[in-house]
C-alpha positions, 0 to 999 in steps of 0.5 A, a space after each residue: 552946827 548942821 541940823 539932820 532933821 527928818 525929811 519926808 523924802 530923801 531928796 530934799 536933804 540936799 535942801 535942808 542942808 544947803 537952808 542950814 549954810 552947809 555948802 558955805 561952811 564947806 567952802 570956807 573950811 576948804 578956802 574954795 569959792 562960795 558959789 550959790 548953787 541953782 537948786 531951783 529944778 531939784 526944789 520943784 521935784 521935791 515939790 512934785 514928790 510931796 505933792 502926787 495927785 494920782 495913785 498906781 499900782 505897778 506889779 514887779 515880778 520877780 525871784 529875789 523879791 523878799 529882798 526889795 533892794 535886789 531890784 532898787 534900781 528899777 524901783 527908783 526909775 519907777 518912782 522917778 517916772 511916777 514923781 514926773 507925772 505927780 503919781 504915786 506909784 506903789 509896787 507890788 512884789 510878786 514872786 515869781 515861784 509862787 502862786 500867780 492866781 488872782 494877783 493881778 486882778 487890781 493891778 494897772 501895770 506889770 514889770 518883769 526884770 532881768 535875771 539869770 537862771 531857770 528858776 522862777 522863769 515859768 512864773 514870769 512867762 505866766 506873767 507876761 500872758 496875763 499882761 498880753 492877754 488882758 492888755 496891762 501894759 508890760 515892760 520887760 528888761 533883759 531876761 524879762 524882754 526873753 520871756 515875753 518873747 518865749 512866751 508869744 512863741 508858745 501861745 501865739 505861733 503854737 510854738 508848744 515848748 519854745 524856750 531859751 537855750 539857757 534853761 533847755 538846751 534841748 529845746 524843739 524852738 530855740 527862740 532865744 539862743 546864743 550867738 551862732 558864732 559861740 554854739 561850741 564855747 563852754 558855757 563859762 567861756 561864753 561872752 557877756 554883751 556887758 556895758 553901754 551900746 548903741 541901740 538903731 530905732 525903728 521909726 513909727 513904733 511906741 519906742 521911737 516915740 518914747 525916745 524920739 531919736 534915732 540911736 540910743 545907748 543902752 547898759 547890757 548885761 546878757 548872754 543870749 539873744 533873740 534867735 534870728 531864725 525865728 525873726 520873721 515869724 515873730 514880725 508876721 505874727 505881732 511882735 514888732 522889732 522896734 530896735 536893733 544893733 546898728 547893723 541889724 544883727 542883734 534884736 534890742 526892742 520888741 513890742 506888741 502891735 495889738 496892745 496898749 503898751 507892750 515893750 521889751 528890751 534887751 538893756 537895762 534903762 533903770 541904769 539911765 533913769 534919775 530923780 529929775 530926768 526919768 528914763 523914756 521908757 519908764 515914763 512911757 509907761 506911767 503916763 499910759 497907766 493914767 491915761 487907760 485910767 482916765 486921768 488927765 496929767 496936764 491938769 
């Protein structure tokens, strides 16, 4: 008889099971060879799980977030950040379509994700003026590195009505647009940049030093991209480009010269995080939140 006793993390099933000889009834049940497995790094991140010395709060702006499962792939990259750091990190949801005023106000960190549609979109783009404007850091993945960048075209460049062709066709500032070469495609028909694509960093920028690698690969899902007409002022203005396609056509990374942490992707690193090797960027973010806060993680 195995015993599936409560555990205080889902993590360390695997432990109580391999504790009550799971693996060796297994193995003998399949006349496979009984190998005693390592468990030792997973036992220290159940350790770390059960032992947080530190408390955030990260805030999730979104437009599905009456269902918190919509987005678990980006709470469990949060938490697998949060555990490496020996952090609590409570997410607050925050809808996108609703009332912004005064939501932010004891919130150490803000996350915009991905997305399609216009809906909930303006409330996001406030989101990000919060966070740009009072220095919280910001992390904005797919649609969410889109707003960030509508929005430093509007209240930075004064580029009033910039938008993303994909709510206003019409748009005086196309600042994200599709690629030239599907202007006349129907939208249907329109390619999806889907799966896993290698990313060139630009070196000497917080992302380069999130990574520390010069290519990554990334998991994509989007239609639209930064458009390259507006490159340049973008650049001059403060919003450095810290990665690109290898060839330098496609703008993956965007971030904030004049913030603490301020970073936007066009990818979707919550795809690549786990309980025992958190995602860089992630991680990053954490560890930038304790220390704005003060607190010393090496202790």
């Amino acid at each position: 008889v195995i015993e599936a006793l409560d555990a205080e993390t889902i993590y360390e099933i695997p432990l109580i099971m391999e504790k009550n000889g799971l693996a060796t009834i297994t193995c003998k049940k399949l006349n496979l060879e009984d190998k005693a497995p390592n468990l030792v790094e997973w036992e220290n991140m159940v350790e770390k799980i059960k032992n947080t010395k530190h408390t955030i709060k990260i805030a999730m702006v979104g437009k599905y977030v009456a269902l918190k499962d919509a987005y678990i792939s980006i709470n469990e990259a949060i938490k697998h950040a949060g555990v490496e750091n020996r952090t609590d990190v409570k997410i607050v949801y925050i809808d996108a379509e609703g009332d912004l005023t005064n939501k932010f106000s004891d919130i150490d960190g803000i996350i915009v994700p991905g997305g399609f549609g216009d809906r909930g979109v303006e409330g996001k783009i406030n989101a990000v003026k919060y966070a740009r404007e009072n220095k919280i850091p910001f992390l904005g993945l797919g649609l969410g590195m889109q707003c960030a960048v509508i929005e430093f075209a509007r209240n930075v460049l004064n580029y009033a009505g910039a938008n993303s062709t994909e709510f206003n066709k019409n748009t005086i500032y196309p600042i994200i647009d599709t690629l030239p070469e599907e202007k006349n495609i129907e939208e249907v028909e329109k390619a999806i940049r889907l799966g896993i694509y290698p990313c060139k960093l630009v070196k000497e920028t917080k992302s380069y030093s999130c990574y520390n690698l010069d290519l990554i690969y990334e998991r994509h899902r989007h239609k639209y991209e930064l458009n390259n007409e507006y490159r340049d002022a973008i650049e001059n203005a403060g919003l450095k480009i810290a990665g690109t396609s290898p060839d330098g056509r496609l703008v993956e990374i965007v971030e904030l010269l004049e913030h603490p942490w301020f970073i936007g992707v066009q990818f979707h690193p919550e795809f690549k995080s786990r309980p025992n090797k958190p995602h860089p960027l992630f991680m990053s973010m954490v560890k930038t939140i304790l220390d704005l806060k003060g607190i010393n993680t090496t202790k």
